[in-house]
DSSP file (Angstrom, degrees, kcal/mol; ACC not computed):
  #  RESIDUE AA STRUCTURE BP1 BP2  ACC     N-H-->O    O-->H-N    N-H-->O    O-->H-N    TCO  KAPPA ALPHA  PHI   PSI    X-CA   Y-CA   Z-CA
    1    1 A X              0   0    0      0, 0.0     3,-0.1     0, 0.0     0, 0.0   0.000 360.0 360.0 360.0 108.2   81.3   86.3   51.8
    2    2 A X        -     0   0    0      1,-0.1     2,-0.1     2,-0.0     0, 0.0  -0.264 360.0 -87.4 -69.1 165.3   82.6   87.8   48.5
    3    3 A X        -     0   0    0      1,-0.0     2,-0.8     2,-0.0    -1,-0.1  -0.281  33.9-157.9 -58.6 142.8   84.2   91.0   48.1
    4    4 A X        -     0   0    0     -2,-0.1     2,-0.7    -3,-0.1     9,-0.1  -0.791   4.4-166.7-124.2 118.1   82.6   94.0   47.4
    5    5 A X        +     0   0    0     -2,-0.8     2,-0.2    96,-0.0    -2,-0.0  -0.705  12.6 167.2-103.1 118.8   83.9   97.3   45.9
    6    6 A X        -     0   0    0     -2,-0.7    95,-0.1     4,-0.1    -2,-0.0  -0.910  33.9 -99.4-121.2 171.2   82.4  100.4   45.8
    7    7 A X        -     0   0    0     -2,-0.2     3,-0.4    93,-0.1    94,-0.1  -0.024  45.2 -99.6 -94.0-178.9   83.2  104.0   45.0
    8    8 A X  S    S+     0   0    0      1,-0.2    93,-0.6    92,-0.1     2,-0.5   0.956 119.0  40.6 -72.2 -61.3   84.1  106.3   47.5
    9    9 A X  S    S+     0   0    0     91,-0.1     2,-0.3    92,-0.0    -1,-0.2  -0.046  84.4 112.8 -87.5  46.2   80.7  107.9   47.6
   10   10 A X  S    S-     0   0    0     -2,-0.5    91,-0.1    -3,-0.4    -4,-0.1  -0.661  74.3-100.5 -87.0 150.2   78.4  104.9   47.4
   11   11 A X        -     0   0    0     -2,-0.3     2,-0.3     1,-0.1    -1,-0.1  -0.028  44.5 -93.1 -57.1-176.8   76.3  104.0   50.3
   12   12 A X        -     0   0    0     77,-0.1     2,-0.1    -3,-0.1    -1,-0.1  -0.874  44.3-128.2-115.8 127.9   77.4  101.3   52.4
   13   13 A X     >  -     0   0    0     -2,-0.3     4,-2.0     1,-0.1     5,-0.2  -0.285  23.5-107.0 -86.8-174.2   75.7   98.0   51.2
   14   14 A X  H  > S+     0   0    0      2,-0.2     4,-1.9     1,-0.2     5,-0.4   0.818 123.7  54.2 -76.8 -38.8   73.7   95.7   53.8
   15   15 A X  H  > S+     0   0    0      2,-0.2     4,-1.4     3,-0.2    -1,-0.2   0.891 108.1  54.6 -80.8 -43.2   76.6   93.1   53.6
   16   16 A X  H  > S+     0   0    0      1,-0.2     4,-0.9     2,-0.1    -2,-0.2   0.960 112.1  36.9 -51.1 -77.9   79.1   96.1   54.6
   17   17 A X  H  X S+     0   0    0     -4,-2.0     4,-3.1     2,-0.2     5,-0.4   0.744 114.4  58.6 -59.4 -26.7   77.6   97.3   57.5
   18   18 A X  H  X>S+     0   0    0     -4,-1.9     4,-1.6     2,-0.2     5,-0.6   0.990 111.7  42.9 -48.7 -76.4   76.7   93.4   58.4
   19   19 A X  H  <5S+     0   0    0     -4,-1.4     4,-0.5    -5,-0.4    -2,-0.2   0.742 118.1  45.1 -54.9 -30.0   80.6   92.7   58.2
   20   20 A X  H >X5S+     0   0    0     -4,-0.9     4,-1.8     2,-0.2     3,-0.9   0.924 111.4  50.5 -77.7 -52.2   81.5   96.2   60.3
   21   21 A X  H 3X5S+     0   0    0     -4,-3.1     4,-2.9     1,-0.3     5,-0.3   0.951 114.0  52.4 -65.9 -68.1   78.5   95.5   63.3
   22   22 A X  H 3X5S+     0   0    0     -4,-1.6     4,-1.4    -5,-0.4    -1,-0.3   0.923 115.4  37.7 -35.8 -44.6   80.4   91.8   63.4
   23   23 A X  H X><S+     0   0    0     -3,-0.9     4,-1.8    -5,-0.6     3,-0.5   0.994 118.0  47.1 -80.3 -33.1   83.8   93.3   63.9
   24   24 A X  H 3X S+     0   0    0     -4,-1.8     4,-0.5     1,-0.2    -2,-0.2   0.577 116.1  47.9 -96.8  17.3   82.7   96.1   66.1
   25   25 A X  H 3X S+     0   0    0     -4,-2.9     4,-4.6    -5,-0.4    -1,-0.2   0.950 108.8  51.3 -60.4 -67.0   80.8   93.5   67.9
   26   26 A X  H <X S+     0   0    0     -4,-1.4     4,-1.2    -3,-0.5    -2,-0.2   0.774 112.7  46.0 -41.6 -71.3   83.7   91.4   67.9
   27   27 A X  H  X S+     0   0    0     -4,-1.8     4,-3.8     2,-0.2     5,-0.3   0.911 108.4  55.8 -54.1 -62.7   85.9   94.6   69.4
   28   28 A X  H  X S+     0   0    0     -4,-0.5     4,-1.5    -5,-0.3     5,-0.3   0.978 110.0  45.6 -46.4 -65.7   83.2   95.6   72.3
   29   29 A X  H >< S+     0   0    0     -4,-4.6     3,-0.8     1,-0.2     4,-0.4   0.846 117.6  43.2 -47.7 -48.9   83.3   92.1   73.8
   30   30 A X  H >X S+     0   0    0     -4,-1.2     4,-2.6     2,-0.3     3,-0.7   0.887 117.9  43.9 -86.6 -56.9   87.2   92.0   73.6
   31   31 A X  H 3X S+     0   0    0     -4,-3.8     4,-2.6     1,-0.2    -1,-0.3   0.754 111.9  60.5 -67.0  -7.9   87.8   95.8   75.0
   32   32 A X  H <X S+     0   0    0     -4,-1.5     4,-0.7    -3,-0.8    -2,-0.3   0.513 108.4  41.2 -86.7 -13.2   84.9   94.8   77.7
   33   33 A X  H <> S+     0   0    0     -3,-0.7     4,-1.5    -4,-0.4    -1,-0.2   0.901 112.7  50.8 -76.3 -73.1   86.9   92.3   78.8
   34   34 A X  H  X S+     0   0    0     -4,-2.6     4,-1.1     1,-0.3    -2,-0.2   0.676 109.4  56.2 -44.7 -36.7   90.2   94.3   78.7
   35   35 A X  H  X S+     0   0    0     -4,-2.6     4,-4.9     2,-0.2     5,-0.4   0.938 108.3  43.6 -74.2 -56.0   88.4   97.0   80.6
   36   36 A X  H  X S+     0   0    0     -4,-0.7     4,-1.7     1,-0.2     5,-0.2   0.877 112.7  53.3 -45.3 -36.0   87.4   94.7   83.6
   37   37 A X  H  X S+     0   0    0     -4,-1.5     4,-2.1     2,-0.2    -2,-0.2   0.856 110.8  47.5 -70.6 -54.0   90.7   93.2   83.6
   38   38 A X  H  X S+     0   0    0     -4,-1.1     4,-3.5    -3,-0.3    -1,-0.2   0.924 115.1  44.5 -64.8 -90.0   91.9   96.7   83.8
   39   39 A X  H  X S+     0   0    0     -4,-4.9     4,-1.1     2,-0.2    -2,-0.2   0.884 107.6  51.6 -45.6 -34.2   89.5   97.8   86.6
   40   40 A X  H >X S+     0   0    0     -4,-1.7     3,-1.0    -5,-0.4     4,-0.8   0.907 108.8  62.2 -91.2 -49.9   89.6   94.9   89.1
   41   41 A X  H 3< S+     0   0    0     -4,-2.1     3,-0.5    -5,-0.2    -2,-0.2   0.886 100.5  51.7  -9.7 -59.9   93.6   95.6   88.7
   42   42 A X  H 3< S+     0   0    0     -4,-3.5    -1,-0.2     1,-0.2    -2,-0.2   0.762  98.8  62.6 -79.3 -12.2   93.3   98.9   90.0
   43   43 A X  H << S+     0   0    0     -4,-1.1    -1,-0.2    -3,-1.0    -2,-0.1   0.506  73.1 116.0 -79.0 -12.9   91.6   98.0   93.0
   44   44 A X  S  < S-     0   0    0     -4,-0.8    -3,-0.0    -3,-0.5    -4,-0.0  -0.212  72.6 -96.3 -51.7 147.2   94.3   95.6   94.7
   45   45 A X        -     0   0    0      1,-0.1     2,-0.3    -2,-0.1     3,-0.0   0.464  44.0-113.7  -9.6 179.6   95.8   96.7   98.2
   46   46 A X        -     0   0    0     -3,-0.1    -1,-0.1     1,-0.0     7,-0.1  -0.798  32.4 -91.5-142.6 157.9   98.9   98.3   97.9
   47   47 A X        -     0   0    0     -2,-0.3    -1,-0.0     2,-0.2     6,-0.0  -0.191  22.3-137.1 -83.6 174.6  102.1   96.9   99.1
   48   48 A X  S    S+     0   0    0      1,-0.1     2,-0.3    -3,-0.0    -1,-0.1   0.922  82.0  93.0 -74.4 -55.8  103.3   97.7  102.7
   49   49 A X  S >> S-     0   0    0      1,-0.1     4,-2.6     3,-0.0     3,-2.4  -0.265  78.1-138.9 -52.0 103.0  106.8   98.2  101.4
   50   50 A X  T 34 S+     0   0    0      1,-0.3    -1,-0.1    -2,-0.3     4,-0.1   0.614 100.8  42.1 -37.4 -30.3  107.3  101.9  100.6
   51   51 A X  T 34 S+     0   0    0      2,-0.2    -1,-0.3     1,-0.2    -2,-0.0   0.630 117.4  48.7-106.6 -10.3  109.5  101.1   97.1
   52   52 A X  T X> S+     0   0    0     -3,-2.4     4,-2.0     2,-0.2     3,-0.7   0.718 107.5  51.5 -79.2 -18.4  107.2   98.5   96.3
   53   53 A X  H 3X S+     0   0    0     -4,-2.6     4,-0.9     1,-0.2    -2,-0.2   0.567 109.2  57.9 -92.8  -6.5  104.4  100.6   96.8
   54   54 A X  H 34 S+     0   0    0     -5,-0.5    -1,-0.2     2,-0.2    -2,-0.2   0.455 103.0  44.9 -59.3 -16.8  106.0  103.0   94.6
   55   55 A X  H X> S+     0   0    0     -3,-0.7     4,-1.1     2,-0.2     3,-0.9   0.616 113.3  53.7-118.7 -37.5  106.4  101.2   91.8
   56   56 A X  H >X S+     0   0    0     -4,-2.0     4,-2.4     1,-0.2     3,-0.7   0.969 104.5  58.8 -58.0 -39.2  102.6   99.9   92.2
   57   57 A X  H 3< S+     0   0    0     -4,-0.9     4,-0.3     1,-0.3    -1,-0.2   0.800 104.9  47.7 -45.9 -50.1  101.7  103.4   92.4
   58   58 A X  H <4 S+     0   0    0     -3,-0.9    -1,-0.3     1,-0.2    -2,-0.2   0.845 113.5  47.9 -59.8 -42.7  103.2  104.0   89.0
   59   59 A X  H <X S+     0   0    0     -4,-1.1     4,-1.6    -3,-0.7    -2,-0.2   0.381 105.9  54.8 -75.8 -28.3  101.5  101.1   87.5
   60   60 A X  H  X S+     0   0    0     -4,-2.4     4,-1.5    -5,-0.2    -1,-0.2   0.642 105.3  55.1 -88.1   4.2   98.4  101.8   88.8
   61   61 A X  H  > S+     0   0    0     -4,-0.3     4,-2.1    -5,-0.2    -2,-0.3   0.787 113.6  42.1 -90.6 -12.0   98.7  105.4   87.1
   62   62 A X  H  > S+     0   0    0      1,-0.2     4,-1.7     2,-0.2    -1,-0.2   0.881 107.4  61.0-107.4 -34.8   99.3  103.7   83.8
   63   63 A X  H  X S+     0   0    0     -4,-1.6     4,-2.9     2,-0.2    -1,-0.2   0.922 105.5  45.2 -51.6 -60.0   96.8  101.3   84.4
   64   64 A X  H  X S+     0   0    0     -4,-1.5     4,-2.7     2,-0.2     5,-0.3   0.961 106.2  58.1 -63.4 -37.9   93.9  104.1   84.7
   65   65 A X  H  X S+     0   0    0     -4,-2.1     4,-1.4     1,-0.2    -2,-0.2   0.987 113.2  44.5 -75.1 -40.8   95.1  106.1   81.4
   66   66 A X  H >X S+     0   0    0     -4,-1.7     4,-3.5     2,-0.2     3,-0.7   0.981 112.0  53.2 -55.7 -49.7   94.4  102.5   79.7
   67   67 A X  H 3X S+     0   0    0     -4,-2.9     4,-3.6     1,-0.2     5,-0.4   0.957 114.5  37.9 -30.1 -78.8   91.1  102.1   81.5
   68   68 A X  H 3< S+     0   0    0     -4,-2.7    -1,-0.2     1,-0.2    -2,-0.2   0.470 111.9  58.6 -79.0   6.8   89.8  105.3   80.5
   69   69 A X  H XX S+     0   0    0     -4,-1.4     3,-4.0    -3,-0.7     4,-1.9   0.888 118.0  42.0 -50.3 -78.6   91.5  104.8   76.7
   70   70 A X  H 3X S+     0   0    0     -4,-3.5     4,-1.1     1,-0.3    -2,-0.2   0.640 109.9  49.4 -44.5 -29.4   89.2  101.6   76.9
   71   71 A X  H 3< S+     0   0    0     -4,-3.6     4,-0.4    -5,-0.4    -1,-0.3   0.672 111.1  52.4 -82.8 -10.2   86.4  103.0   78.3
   72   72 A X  H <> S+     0   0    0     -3,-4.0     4,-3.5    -5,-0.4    -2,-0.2   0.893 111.6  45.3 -83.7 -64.8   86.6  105.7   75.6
   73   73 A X  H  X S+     0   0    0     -4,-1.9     4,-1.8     1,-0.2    -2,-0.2   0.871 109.4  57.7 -36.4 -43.3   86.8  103.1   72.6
   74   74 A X  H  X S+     0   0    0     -4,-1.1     4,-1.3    -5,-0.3    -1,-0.2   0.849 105.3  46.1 -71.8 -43.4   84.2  101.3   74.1
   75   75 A X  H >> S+     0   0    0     -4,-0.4     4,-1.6    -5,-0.2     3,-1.6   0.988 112.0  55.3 -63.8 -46.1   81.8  104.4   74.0
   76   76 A X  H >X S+     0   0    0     -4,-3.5     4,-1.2     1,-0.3     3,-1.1   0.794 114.0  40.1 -44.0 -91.7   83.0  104.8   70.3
   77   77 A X  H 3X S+     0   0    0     -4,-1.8     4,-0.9     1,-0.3    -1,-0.3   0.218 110.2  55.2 -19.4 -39.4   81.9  101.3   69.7
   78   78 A X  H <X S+     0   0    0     -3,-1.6     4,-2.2    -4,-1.3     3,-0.5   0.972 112.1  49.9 -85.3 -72.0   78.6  101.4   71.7
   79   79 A X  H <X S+     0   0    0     -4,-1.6     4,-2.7    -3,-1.1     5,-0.4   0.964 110.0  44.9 -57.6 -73.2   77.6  104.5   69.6
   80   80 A X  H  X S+     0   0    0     -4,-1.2     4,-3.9    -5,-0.3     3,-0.4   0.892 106.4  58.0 -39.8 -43.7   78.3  103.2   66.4
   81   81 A X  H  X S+     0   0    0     -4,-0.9     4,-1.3    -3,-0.5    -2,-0.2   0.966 111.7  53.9 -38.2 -69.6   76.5   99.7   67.3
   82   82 A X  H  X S+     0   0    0     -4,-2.2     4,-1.8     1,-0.3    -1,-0.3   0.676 103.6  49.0 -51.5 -28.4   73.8  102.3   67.8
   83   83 A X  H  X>S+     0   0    0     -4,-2.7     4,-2.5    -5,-0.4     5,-1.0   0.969 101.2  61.7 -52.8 -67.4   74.0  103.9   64.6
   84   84 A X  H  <5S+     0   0    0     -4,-3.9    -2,-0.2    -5,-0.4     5,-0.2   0.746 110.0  41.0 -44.3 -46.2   73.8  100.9   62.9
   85   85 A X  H  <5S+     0   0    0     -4,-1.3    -1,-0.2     1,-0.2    -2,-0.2   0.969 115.9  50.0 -19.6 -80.9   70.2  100.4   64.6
   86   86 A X  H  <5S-     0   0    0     -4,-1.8    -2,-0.2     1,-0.1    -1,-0.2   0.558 110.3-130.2 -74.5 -27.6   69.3  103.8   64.1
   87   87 A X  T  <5S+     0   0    0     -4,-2.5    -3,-0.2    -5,-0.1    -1,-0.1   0.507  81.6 108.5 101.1  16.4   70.5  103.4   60.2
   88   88 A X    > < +     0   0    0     -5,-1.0     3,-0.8    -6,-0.1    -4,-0.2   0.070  52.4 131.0-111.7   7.9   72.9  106.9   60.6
   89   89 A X  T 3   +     0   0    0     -6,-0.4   -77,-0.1     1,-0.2     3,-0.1  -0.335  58.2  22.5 -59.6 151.8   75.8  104.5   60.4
   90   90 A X  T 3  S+     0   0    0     20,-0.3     9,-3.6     1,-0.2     2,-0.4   0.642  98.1 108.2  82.2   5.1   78.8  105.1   58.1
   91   91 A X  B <  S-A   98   0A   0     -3,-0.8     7,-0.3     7,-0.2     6,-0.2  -0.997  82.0-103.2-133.0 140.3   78.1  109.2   57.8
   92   92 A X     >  -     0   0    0      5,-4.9     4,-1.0    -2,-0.4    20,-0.3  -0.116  19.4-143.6 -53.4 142.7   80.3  111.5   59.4
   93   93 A X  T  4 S+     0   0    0     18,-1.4    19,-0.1     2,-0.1    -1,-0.1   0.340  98.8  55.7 -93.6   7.2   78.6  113.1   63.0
   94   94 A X  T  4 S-     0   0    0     17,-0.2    -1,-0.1     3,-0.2    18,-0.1   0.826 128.9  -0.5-110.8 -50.1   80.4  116.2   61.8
   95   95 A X  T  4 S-     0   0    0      2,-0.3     2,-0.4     0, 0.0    -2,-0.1   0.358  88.4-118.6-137.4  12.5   79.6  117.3   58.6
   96   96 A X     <  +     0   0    0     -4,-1.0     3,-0.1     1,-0.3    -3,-0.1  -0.145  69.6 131.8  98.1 -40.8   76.6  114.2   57.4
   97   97 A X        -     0   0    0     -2,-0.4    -5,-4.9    -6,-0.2    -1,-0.3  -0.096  69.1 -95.6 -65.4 152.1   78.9  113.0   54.2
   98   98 A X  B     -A   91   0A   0     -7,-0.3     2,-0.4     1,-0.1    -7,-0.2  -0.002  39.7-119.7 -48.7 132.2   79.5  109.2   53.9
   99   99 A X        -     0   0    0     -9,-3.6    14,-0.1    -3,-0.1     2,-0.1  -0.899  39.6 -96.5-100.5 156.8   82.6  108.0   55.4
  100  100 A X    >>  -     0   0    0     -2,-0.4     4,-3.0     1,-0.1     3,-0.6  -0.379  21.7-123.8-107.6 159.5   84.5  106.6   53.2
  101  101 A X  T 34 S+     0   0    0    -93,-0.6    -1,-0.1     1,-0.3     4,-0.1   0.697 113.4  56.1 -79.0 -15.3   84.3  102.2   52.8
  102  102 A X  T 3> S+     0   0    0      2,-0.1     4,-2.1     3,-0.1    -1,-0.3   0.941 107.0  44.2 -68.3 -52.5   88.5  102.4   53.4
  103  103 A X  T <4 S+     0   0    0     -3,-0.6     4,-0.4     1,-0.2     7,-0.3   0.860 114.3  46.6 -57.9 -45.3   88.2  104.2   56.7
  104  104 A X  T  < S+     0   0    0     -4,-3.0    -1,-0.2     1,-0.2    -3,-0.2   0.827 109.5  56.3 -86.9  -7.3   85.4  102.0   58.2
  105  105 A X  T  4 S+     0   0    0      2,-0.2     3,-0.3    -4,-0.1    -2,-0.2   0.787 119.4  33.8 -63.3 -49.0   87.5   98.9   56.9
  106  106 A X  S  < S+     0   0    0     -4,-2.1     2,-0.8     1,-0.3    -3,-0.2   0.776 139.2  18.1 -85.6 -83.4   90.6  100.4   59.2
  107  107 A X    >   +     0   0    0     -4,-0.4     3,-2.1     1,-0.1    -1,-0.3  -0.649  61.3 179.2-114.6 100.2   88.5  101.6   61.5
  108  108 A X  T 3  S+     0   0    0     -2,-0.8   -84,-0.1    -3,-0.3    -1,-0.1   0.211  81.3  56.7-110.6  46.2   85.3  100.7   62.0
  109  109 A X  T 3  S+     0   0    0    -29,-0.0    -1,-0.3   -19,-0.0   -29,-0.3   0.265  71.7 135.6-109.2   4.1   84.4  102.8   64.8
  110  110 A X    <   -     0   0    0     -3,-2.1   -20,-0.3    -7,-0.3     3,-0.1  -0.134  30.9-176.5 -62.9 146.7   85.3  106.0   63.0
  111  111 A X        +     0   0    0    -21,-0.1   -18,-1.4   -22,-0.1     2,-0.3   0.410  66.5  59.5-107.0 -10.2   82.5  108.9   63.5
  112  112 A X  S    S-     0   0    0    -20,-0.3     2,-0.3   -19,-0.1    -2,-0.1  -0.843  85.0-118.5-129.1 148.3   84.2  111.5   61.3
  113  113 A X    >>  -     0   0    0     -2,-0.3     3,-3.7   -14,-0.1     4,-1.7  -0.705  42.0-101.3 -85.0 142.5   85.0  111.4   57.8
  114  114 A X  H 3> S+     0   0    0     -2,-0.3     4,-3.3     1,-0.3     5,-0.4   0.849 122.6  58.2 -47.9 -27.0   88.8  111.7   57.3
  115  115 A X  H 3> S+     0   0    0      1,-0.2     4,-0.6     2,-0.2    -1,-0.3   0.833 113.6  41.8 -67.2 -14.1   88.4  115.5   56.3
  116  116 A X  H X> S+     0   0    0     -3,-3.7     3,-1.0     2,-0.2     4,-0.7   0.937 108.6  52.1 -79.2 -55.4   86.8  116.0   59.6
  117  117 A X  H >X S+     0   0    0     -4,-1.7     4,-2.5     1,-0.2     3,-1.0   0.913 114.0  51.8 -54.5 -43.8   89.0  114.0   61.6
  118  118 A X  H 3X S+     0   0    0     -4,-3.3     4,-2.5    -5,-0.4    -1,-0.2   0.907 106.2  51.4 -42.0 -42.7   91.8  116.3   59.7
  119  119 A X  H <X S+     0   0    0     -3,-1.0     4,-0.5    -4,-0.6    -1,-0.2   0.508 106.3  52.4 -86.4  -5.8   90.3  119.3   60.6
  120  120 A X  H << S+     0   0    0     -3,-1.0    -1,-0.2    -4,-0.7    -2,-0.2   0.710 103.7  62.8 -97.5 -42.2   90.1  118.3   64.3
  121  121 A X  H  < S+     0   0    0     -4,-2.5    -2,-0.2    -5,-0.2    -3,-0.1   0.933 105.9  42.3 -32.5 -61.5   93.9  117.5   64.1
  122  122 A X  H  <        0   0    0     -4,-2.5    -1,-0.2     1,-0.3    -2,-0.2   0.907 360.0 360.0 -72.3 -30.7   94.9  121.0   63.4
  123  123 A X     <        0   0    0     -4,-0.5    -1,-0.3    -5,-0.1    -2,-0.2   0.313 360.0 360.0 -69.2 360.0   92.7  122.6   65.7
């Protein structure tokens, strides 16, 4: 696939968004995994032994804030996929403008254009 460059505020060609749905394809499967993996983890027994079941206890707490990371990413992910359908991929849910073809390269599950995502920071 060659490269393609476009300005900041160019639409997203067909061959972009092709090459993001494929990674964030690529990403769903992989956190869908991670997530099960994750879940059927948290569901073992616990130990009998009070200091072992202490330390599981800990593990299982760090284990859920990853779940529900993953299960969060995984909605990101789901929703863009759906964008992409719906053809409202690549524009910000905040304020409409194009996100820009650097940000959906790093991340291409962003919903916000960085000035949004900024503005969410400070707030």
């Amino acid at each position: 696939m060659k490269a393609t460059t476009i300005s900041l505020n160019s639409r997203l060609t067909n061959e972009q968004i092709e090459l993001l749905r494929f990674r964030l394809e690529a990403y769903k499967n992989e956190l869908m995994e991670r997530v099960t993996r994750l879940d059927q983890s948290s569901r073992r027994a616990l130990s009998a032994d009070s200091g072992e079941r202490a330390v599981e206890l800990e593990d299982s707490e760090v284990r859920q804030a990853l779940l529900r990371e993953g299960e969060d990413e995984l909605s990101k992910i789901l929703a863009c996929i759906e964008r992409i359908k719906q053809g409202g991929y690549g524009f910000c849910i905040c304020c409409g403008e194009q996100i820009g073809w650097p940000r959906l390269q790093a991340k291409p599950h962003a919903l916000r254009c960085i000035k949004c995502r900024e503005s969410l920071d400070d707030g």
